[in-house]
N, C-alpha and C positions, 0 to 999 in steps of 0.2 A: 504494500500500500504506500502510494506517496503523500508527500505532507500534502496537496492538495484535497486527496482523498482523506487524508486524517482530520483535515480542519471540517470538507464533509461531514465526516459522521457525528465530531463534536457539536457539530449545528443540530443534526439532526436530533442526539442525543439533550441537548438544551432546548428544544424545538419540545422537543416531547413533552420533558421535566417542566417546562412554561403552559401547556395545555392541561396536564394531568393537574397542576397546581389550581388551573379555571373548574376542576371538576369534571374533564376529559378521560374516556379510556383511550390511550393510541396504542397503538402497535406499529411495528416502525417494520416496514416492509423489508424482508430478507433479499439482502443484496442491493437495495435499492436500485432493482435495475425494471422495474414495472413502470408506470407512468407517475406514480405519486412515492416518497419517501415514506408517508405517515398515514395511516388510517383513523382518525379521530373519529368514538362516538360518546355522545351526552343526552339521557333522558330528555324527549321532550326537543330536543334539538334536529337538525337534518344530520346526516354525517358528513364529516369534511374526508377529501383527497385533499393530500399536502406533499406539495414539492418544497421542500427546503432547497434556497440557493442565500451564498453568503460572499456577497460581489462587490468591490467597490466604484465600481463604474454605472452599479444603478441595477433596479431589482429586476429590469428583465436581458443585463448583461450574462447571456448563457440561458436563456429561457429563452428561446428563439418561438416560432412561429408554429413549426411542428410539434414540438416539444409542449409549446399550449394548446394546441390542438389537439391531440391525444389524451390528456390531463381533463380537455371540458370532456371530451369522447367516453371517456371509460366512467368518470364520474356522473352527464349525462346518466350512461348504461346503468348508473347502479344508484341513481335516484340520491347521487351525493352534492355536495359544493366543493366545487375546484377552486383552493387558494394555493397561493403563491404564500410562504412566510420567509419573507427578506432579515439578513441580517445584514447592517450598514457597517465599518470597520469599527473597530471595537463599540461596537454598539452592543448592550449587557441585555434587550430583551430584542425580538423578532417583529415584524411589522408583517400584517397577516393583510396581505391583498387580494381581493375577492375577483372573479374574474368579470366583473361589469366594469372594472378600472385597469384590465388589462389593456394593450394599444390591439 
């Protein structure tokens, strides 16, 4: 794994630890290699599909076009909300973007 991939997974790992602390179940997708990193659900809530990215050129540097087309697709499929949860450089919590604010 390279530090890029290690910084990855710490996002995704604090991604999680910040939703379960909202009263979240996630489960953090094996391998992250599906369309979402995080499966988030909450009573009473829709479920979220969660792509963590932690960029600092802006939250959809590396979230390209297809990459959020597959993300609404699967999510669509399975009656959840496709967010985006950005981390800005050393920024200590995530910014959870909905996809009606994606470009």
């Amino acid at each position: 794994m390279n530090s890029s991939q290690r910084k990855g997974a710490h996002k995704e790992r604090q991604s999680k630890a910040l939703l379960e602390a909202d009263g979240w179940h996630v489960t953090k997708a094996g391998g992250s290699l599906g369309a979402a990193d995080l499966v988030a659900l909450k009573n009473g809530e829709r479920p979220m599909l969660v792509q963590v990215k932690a960029t600092a050129r802006g939250p959809f540097d590396g979230f390209g076009p297809s990459e959020r087309g597959e993300l609404l697709s699967v999510a669509k499929g399975a009656g959840a909300v496709p967010i985006l949860a950005w981390w800005k450089p050393r920024a200590r919590e995530h910014r959870l973007i909905e996809s009606y604010d994606w470009p």
